[in-house]
TIVO-2410 file (N, C-alpha, C; in nm, 3 decimals):
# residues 182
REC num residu      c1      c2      c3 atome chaine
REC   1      X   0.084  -0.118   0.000     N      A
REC   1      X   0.000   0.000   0.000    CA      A
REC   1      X   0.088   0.124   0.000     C      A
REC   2      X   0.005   0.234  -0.087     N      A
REC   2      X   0.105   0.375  -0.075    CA      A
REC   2      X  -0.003   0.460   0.035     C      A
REC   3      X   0.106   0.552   0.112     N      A
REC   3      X   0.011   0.618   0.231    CA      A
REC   3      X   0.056   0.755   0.146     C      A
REC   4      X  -0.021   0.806   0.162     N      A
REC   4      X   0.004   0.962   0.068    CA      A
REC   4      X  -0.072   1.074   0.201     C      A
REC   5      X   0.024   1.170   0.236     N      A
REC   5      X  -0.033   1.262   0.279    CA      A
REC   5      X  -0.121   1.356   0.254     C      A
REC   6      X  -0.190   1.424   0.323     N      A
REC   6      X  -0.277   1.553   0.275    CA      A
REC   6      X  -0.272   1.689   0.357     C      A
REC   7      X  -0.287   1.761   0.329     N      A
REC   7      X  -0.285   1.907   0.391    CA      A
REC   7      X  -0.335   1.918   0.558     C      A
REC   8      X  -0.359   1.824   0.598     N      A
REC   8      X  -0.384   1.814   0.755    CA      A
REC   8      X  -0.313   1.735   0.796     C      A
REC   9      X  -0.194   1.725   0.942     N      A
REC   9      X  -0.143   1.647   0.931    CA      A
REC   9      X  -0.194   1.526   1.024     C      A
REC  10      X  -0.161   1.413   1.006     N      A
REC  10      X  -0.209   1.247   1.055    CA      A
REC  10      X  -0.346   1.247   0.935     C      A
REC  11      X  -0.392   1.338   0.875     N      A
REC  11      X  -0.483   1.279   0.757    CA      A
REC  11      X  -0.447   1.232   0.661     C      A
REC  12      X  -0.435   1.085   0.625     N      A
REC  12      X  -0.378   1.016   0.517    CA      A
REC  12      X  -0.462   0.939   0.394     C      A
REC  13      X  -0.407   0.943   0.308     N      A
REC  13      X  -0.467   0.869   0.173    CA      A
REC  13      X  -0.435   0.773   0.192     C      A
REC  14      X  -0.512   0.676   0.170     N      A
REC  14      X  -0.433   0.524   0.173    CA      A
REC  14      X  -0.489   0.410   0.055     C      A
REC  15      X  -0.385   0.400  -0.036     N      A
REC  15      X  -0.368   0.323  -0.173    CA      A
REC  15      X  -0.350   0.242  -0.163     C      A
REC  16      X  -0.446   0.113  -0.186     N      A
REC  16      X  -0.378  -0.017  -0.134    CA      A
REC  16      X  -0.337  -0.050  -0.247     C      A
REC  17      X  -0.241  -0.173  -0.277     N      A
REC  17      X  -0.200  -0.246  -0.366    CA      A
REC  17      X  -0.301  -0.387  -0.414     C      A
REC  18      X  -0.331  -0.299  -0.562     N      A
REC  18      X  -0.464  -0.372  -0.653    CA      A
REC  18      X  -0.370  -0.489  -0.743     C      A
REC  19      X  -0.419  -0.616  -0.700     N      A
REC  19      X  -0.374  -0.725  -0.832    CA      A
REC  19      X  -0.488  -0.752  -0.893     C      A
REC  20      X  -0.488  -0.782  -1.007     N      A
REC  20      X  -0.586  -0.791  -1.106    CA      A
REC  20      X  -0.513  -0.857  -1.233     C      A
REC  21      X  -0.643  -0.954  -1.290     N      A
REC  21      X  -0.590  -1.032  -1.385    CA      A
REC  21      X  -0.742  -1.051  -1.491     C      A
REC  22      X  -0.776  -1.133  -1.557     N      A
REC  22      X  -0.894  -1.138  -1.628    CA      A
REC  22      X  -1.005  -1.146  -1.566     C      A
REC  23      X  -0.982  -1.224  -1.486     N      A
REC  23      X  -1.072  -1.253  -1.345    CA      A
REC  23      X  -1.119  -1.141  -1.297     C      A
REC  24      X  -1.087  -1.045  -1.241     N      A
REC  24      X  -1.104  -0.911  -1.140    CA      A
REC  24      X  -0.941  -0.887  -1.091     C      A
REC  25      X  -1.018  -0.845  -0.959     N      A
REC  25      X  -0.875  -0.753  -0.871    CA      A
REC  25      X  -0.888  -0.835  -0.709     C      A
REC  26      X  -0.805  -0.825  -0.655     N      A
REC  26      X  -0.787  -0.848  -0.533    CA      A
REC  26      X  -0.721  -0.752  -0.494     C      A
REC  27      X  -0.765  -0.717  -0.345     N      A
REC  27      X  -0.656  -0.609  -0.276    CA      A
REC  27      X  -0.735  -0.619  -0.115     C      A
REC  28      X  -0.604  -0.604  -0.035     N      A
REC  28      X  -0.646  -0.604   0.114    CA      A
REC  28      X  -0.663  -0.452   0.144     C      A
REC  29      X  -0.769  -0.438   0.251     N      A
REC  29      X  -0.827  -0.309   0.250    CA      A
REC  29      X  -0.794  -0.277   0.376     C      A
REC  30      X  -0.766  -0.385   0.457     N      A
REC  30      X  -0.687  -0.391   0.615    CA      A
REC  30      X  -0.620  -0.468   0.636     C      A
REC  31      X  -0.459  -0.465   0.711     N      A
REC  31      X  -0.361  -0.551   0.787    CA      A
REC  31      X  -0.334  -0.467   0.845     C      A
REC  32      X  -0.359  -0.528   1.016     N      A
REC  32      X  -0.336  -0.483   1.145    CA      A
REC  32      X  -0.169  -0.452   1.124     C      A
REC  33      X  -0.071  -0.490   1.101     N      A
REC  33      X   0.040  -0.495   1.108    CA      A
REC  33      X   0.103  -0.408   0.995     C      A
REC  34      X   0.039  -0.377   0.876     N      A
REC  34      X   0.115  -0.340   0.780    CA      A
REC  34      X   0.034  -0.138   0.829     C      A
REC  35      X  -0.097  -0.198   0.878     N      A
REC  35      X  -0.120  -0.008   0.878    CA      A
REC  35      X  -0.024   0.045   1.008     C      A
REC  36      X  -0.015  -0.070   1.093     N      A
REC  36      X   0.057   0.024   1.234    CA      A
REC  36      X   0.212   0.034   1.190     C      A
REC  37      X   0.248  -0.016   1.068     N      A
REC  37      X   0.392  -0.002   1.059    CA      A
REC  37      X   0.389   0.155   0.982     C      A
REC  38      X   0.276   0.186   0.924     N      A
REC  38      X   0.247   0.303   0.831    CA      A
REC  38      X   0.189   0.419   0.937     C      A
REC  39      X   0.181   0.350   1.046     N      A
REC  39      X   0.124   0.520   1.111    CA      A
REC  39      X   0.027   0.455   1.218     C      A
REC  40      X  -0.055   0.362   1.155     N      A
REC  40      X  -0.210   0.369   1.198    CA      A
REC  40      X  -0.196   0.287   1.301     C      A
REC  41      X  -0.167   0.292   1.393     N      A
REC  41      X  -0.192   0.194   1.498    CA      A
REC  41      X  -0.319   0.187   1.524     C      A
REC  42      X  -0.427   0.191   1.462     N      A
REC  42      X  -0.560   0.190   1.560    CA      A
REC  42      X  -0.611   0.065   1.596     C      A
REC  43      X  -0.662   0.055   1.653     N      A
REC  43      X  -0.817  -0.123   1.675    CA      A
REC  43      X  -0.936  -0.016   1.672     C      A
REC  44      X  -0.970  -0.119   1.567     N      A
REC  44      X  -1.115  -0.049   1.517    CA      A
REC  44      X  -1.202  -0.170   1.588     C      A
REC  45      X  -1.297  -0.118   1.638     N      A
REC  45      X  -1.440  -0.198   1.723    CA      A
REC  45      X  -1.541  -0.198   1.648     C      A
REC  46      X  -1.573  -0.157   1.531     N      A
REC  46      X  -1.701  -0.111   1.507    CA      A
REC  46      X  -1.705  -0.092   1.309     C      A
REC  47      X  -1.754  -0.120   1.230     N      A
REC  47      X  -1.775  -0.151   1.122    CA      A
REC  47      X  -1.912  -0.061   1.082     C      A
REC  48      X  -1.874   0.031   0.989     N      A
REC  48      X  -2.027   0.096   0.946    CA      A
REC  48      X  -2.041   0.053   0.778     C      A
REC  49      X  -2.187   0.063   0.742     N      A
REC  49      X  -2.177   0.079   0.578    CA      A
REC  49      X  -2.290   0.141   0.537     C      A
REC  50      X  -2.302   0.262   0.479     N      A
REC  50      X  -2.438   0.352   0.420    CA      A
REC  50      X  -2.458   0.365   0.285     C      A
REC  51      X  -2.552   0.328   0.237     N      A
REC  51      X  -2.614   0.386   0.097    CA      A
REC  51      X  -2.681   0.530   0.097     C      A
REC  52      X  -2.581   0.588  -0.027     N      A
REC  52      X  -2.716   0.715  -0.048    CA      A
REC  52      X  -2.756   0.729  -0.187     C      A
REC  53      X  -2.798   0.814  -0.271     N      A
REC  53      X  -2.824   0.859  -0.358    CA      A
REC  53      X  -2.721   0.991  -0.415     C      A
REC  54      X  -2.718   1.049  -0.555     N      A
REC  54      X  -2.668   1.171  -0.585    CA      A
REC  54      X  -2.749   1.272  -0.477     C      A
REC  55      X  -2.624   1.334  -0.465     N      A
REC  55      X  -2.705   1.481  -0.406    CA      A
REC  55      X  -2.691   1.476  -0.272     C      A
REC  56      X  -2.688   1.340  -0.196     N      A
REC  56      X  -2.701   1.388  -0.044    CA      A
REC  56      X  -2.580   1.397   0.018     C      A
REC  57      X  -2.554   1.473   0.133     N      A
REC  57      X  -2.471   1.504   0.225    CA      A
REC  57      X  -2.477   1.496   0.345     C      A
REC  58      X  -2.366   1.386   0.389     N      A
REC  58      X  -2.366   1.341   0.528    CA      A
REC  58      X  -2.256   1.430   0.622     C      A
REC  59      X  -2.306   1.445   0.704     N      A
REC  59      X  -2.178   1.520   0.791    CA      A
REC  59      X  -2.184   1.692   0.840     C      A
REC  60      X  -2.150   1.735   0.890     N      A
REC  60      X  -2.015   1.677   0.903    CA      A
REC  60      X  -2.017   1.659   1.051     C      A
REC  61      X  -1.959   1.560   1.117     N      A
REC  61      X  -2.017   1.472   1.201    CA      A
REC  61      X  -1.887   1.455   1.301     C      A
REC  62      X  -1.907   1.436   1.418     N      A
REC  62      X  -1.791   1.346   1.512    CA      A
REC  62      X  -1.837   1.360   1.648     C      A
REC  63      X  -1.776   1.315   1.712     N      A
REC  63      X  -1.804   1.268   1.857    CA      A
REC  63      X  -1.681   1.346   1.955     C      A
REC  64      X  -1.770   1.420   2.056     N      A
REC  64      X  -1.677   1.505   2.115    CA      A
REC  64      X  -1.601   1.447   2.239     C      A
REC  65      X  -1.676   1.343   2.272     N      A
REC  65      X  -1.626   1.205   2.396    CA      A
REC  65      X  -1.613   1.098   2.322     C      A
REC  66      X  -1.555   0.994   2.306     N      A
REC  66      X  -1.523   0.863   2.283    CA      A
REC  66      X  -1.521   0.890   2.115     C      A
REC  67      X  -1.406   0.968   2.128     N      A
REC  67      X  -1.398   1.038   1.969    CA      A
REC  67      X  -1.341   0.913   1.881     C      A
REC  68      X  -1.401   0.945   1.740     N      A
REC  68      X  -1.359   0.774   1.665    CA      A
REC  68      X  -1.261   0.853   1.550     C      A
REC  69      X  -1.210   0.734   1.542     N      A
REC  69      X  -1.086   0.766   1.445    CA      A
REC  69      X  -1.162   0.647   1.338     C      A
REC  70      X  -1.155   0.704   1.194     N      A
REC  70      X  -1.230   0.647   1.088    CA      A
REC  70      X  -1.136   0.627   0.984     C      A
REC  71      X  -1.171   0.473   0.879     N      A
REC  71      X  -1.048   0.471   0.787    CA      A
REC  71      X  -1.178   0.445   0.653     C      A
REC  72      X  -1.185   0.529   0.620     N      A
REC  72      X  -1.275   0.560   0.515    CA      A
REC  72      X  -1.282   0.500   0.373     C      A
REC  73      X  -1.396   0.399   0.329     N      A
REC  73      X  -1.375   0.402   0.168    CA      A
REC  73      X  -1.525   0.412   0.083     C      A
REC  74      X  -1.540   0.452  -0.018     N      A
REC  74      X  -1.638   0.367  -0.108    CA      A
REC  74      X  -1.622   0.250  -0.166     C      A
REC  75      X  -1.696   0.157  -0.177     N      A
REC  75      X  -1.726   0.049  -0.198    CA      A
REC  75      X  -1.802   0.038  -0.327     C      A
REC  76      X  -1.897   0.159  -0.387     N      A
REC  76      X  -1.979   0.139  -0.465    CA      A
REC  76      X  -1.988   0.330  -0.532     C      A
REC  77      X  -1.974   0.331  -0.638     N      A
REC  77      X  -2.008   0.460  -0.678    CA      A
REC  77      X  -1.836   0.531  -0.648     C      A
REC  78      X  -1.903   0.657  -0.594     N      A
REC  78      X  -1.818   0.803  -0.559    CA      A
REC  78      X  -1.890   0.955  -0.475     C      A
REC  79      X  -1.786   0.944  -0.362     N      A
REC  79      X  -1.795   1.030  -0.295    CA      A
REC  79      X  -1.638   1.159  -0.273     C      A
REC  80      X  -1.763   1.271  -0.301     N      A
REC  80      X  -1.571   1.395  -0.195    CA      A
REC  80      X  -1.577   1.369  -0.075     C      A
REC  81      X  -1.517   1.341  -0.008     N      A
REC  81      X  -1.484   1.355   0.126    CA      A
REC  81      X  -1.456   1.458   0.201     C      A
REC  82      X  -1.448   1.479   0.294     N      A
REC  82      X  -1.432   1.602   0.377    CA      A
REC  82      X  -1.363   1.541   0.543     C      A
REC  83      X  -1.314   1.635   0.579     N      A
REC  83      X  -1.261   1.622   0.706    CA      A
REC  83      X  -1.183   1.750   0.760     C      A
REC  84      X  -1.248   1.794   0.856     N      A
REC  84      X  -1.212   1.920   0.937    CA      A
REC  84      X  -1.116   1.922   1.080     C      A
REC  85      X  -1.033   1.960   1.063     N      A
REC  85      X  -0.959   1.981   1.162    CA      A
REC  85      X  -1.041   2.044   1.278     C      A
REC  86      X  -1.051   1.992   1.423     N      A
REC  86      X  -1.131   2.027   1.528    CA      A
REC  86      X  -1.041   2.034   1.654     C      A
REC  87      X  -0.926   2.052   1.624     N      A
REC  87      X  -0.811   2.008   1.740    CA      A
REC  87      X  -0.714   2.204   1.785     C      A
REC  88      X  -0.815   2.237   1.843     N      A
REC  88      X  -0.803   2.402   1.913    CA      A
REC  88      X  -0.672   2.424   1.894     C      A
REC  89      X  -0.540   2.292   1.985     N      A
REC  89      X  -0.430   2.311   1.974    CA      A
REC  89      X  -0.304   2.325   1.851     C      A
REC  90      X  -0.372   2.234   1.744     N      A
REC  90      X  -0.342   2.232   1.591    CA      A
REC  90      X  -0.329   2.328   1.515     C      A
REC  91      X  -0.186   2.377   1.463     N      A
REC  91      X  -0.178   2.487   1.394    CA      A
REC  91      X  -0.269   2.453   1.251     C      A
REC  92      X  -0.355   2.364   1.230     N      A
REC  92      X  -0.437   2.327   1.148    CA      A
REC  92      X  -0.596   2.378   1.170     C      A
REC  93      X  -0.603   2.365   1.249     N      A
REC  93      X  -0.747   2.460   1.348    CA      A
REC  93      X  -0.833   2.461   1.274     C      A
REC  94      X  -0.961   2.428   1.198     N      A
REC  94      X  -1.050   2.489   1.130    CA      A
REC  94      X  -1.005   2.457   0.982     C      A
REC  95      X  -0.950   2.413   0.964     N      A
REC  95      X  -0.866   2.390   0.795    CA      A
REC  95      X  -0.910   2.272   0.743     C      A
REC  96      X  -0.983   2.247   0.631     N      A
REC  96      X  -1.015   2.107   0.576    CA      A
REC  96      X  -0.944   2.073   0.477     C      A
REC  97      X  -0.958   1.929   0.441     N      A
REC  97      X  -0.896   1.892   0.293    CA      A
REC  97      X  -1.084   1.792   0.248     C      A
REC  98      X  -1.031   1.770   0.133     N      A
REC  98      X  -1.150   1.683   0.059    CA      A
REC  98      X  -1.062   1.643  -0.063     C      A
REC  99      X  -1.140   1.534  -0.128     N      A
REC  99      X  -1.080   1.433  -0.207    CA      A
REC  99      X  -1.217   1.338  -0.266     C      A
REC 100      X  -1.209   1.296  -0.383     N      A
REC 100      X  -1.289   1.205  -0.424    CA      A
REC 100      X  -1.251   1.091  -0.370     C      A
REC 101      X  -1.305   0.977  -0.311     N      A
REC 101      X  -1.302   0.815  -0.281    CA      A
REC 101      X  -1.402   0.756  -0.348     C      A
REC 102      X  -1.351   0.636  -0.443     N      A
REC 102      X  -1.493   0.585  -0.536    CA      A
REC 102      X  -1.412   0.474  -0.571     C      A
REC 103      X  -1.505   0.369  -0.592     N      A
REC 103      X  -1.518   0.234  -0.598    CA      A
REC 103      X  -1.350   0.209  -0.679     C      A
REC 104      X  -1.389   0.246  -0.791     N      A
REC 104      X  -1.269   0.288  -0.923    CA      A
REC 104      X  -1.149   0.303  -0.838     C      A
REC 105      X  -1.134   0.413  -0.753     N      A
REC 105      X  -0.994   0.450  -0.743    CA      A
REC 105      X  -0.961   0.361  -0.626     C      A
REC 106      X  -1.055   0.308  -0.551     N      A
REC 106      X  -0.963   0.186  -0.415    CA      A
REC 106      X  -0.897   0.264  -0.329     C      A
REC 107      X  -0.908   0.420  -0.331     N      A
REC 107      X  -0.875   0.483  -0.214    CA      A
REC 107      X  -0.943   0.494  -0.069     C      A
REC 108      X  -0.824   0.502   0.001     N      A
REC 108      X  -0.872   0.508   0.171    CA      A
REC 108      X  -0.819   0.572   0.214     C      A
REC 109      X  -0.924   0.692   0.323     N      A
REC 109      X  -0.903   0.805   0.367    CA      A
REC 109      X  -0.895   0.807   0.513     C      A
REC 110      X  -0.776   0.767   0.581     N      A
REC 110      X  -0.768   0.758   0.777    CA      A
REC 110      X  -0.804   0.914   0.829     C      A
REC 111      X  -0.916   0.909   0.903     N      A
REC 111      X  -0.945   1.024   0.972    CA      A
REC 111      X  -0.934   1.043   1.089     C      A
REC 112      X  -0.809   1.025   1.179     N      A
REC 112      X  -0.752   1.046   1.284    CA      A
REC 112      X  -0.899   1.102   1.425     C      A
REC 113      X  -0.909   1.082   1.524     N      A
REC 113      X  -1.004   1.126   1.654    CA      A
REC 113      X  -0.959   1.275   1.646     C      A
REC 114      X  -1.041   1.376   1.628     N      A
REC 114      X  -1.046   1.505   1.657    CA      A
REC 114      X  -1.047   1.582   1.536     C      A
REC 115      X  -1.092   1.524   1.468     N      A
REC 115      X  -1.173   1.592   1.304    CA      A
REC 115      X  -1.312   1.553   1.293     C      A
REC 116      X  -1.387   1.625   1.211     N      A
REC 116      X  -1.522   1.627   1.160    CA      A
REC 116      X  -1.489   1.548   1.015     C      A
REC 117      X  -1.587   1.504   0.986     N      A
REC 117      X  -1.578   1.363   0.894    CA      A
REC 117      X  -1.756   1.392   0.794     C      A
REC 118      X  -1.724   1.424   0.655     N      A
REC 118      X  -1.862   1.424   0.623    CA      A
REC 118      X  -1.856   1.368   0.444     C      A
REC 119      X  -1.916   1.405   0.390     N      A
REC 119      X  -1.955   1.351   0.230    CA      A
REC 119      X  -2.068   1.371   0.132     C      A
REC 120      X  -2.021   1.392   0.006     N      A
REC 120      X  -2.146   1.418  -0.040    CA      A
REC 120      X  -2.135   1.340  -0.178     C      A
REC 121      X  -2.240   1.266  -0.251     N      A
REC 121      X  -2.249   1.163  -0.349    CA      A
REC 121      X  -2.274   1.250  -0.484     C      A
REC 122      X  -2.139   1.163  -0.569     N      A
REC 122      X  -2.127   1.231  -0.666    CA      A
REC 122      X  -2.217   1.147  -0.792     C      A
REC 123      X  -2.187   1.044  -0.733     N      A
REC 123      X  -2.258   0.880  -0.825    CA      A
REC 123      X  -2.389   0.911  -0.840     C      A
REC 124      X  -2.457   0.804  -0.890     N      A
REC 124      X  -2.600   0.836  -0.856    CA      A
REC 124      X  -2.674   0.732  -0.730     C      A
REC 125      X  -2.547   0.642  -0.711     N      A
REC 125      X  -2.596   0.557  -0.574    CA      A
REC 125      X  -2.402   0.560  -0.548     C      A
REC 126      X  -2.388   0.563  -0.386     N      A
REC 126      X  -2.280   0.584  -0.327    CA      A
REC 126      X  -2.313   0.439  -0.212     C      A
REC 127      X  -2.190   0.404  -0.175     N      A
REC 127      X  -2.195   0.346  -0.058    CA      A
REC 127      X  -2.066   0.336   0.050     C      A
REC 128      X  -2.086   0.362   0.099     N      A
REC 128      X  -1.947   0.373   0.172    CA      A
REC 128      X  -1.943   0.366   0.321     C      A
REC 129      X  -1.822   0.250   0.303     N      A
REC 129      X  -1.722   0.154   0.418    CA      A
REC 129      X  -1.679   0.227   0.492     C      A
REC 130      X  -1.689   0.232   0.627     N      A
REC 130      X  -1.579   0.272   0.754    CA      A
REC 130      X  -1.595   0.185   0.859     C      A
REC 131      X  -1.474   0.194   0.890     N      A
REC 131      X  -1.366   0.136   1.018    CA      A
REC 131      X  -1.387   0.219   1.142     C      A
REC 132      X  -1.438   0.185   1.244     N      A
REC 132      X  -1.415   0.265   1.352    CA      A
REC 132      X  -1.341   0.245   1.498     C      A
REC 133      X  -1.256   0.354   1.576     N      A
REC 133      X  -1.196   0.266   1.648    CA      A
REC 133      X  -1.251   0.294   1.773     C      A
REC 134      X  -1.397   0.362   1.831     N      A
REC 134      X  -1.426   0.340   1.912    CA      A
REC 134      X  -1.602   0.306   1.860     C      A
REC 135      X  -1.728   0.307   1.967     N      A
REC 135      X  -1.825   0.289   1.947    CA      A
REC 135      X  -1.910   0.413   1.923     C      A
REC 136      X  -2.001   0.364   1.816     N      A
REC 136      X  -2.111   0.514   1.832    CA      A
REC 136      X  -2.151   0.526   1.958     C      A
REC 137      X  -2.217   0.700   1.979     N      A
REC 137      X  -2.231   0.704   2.145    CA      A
REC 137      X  -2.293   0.823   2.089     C      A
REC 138      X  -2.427   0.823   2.117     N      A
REC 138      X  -2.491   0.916   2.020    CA      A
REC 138      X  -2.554   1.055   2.150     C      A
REC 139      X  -2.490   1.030   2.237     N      A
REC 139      X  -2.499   1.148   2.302    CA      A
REC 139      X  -2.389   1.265   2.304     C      A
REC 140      X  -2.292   1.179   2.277     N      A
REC 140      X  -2.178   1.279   2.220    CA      A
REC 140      X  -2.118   1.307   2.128     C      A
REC 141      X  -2.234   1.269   2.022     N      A
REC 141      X  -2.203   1.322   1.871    CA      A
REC 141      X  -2.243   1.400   1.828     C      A
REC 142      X  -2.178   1.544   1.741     N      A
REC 142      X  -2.186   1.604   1.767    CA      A
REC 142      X  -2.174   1.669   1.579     C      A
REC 143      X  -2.263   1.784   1.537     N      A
REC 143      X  -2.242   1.819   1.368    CA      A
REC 143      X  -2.169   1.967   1.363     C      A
REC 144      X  -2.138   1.973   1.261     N      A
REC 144      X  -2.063   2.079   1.195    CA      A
REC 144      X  -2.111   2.169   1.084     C      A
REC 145      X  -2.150   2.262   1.091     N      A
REC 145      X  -2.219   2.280   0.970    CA      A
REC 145      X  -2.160   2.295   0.861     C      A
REC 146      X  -2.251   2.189   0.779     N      A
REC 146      X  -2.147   2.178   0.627    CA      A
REC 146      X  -2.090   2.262   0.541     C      A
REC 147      X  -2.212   2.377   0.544     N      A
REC 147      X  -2.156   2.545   0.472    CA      A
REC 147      X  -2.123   2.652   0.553     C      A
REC 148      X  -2.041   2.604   0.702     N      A
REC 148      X  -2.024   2.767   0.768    CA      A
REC 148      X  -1.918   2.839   0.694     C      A
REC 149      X  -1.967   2.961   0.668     N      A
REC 149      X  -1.882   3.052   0.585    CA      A
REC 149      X  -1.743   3.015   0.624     C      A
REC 150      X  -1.649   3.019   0.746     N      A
REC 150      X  -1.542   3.012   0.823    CA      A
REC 150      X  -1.485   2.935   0.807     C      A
REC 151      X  -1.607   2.767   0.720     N      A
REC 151      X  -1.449   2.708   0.678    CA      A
REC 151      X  -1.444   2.669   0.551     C      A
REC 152      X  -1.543   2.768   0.422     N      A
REC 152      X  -1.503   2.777   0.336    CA      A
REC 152      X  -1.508   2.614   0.261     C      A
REC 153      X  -1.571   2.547   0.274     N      A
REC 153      X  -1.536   2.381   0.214    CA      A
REC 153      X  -1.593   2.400   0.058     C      A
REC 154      X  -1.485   2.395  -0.049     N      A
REC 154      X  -1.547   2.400  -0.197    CA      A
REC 154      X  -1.605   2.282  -0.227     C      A
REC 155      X  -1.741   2.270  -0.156     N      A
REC 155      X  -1.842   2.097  -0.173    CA      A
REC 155      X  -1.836   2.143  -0.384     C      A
REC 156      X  -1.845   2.013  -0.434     N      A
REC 156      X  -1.828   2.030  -0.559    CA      A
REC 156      X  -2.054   1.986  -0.620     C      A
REC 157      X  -2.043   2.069  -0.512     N      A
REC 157      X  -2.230   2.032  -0.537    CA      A
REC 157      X  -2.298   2.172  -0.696     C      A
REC 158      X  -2.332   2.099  -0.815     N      A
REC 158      X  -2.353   2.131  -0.931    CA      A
REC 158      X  -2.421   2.289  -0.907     C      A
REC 159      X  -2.385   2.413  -0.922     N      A
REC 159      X  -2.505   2.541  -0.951    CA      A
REC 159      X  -2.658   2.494  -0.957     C      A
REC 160      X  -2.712   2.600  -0.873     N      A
REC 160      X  -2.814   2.542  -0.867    CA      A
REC 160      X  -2.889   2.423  -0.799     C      A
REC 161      X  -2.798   2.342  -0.754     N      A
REC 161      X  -2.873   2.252  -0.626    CA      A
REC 161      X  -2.816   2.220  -0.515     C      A
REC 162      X  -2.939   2.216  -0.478     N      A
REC 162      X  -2.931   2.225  -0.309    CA      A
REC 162      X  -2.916   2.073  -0.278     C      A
REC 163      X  -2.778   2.056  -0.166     N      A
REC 163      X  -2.755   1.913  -0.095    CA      A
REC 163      X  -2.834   1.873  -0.056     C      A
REC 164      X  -2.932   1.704  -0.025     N      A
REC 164      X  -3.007   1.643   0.041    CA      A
REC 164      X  -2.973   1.635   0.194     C      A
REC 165      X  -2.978   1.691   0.274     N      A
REC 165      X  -2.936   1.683   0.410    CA      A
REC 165      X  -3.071   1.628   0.528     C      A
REC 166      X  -3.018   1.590   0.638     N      A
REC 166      X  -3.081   1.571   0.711    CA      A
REC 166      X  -3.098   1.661   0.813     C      A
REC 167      X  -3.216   1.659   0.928     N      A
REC 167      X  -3.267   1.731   1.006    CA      A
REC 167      X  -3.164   1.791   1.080     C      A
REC 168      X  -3.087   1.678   1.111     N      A
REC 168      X  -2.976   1.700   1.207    CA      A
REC 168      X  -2.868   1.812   1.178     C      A
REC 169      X  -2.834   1.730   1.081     N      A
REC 169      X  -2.697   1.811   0.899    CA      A
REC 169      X  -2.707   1.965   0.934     C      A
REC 170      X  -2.901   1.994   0.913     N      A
REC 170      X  -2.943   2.132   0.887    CA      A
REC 170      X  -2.894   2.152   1.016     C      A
REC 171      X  -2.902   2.115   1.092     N      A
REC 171      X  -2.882   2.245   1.228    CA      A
REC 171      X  -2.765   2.181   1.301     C      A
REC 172      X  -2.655   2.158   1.238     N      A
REC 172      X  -2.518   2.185   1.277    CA      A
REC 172      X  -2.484   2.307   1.310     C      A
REC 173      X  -2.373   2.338   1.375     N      A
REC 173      X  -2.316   2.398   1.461    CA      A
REC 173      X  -2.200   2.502   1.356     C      A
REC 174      X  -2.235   2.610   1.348     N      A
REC 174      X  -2.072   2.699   1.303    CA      A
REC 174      X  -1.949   2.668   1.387     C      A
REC 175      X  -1.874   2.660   1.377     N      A
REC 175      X  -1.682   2.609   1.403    CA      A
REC 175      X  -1.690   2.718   1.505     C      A
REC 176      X  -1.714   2.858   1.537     N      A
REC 176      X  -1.732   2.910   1.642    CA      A
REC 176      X  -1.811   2.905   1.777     C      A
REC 177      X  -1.946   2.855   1.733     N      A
REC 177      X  -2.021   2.782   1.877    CA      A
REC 177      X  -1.990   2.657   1.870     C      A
REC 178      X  -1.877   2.548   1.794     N      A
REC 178      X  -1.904   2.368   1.803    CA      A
REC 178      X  -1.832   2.410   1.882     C      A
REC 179      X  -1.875   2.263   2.026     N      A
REC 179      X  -1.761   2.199   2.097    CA      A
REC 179      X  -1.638   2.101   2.022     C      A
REC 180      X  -1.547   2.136   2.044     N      A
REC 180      X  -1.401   2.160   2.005    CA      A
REC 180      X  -1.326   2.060   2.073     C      A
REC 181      X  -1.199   1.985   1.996     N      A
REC 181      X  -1.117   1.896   2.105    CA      A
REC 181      X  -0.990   2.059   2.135     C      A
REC 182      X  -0.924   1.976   2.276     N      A
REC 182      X  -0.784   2.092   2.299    CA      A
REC 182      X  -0.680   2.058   2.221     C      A
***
């Protein structure tokens, strides 16, 4: 696997190594041993997988107690990704990166505990895999709002339409009133 950095630091790309022959492809999407030699020491507890449609947007999302560290993929379709720096002490503070992840490219996106984590479907059906290394705990999860002016996220959502969001999505928090890691 290639680990490729991104503009936040501990946020990594992660390329696994695709064999493929007439048949299809094979490729490991996790080894405990080969990610902790690359950085990732985590133990993930917890396994998620969501379907959406074009248009909707999940996120941007995290847990301000029993914060999860996420190793992100699509499985089906294509999604941008997003992930916000939430770490007060981080000369990164408020700074995002985003990236397409889609079935095609076999990329994986590690989202370290103390970022906001969200997505929006570029496909016309998306699905997408995460790893988690602690448990949902839905009292201390906590949203971001996806368009606060402050952090500027260029969502690549078409002129003219409006993201599918949820109740929740809508009434996220601006980066100035969210609770924050130190």
């Amino acid at each position: 696997m290639e680990i490729q950095p991104t503009a936040l630091p501990d946020v990594w790309i992660i390329v696994p190594q695709l064999f493929g022959d007439h048949r299809g492809f094979f490729m490991e999407t996790y080894h405990a041993k080969r990610y902790a030699e690359a950085g990732i020491a985590a133990t993930f507890v917890q396994d998620n997988h969501s379907g959406s449609r074009r248009g909707i947007l999940r996120g941007l999302h995290y847990q301000i107690r029993h914060a999860q560290g996420k190793l992100v993929r699509a499985v089906v379709g294509s999604i941008f990704d997003v992930v916000v720096d939430l770490r007060r002490s981080s000369p990164t503070f408020g700074r995002w990166v985003g990236m397409e992840l889609s079935a095609e490219n076999h990329r994986q996106l590690w989202v370290p505990p103390g970022f906001a984590h969200g997505f929006y479907v570029l496909s016309d059906w998306a699905e997408v895999f995460y790893k988690a290394t602690d448990f949902y705990a839905p009292e201390w999860e906590r949203t971001l709002l996806w368009n606060d002016p402050a952090l500027q996220i260029a969502w690549p959502i078409p002129t003219g339409e409006d993201p599918v969001l949820s109740e929740k999505d809508r009434q996220g928090k601006r980066l100035q009133d969210a609770d924050c890691f130190e």
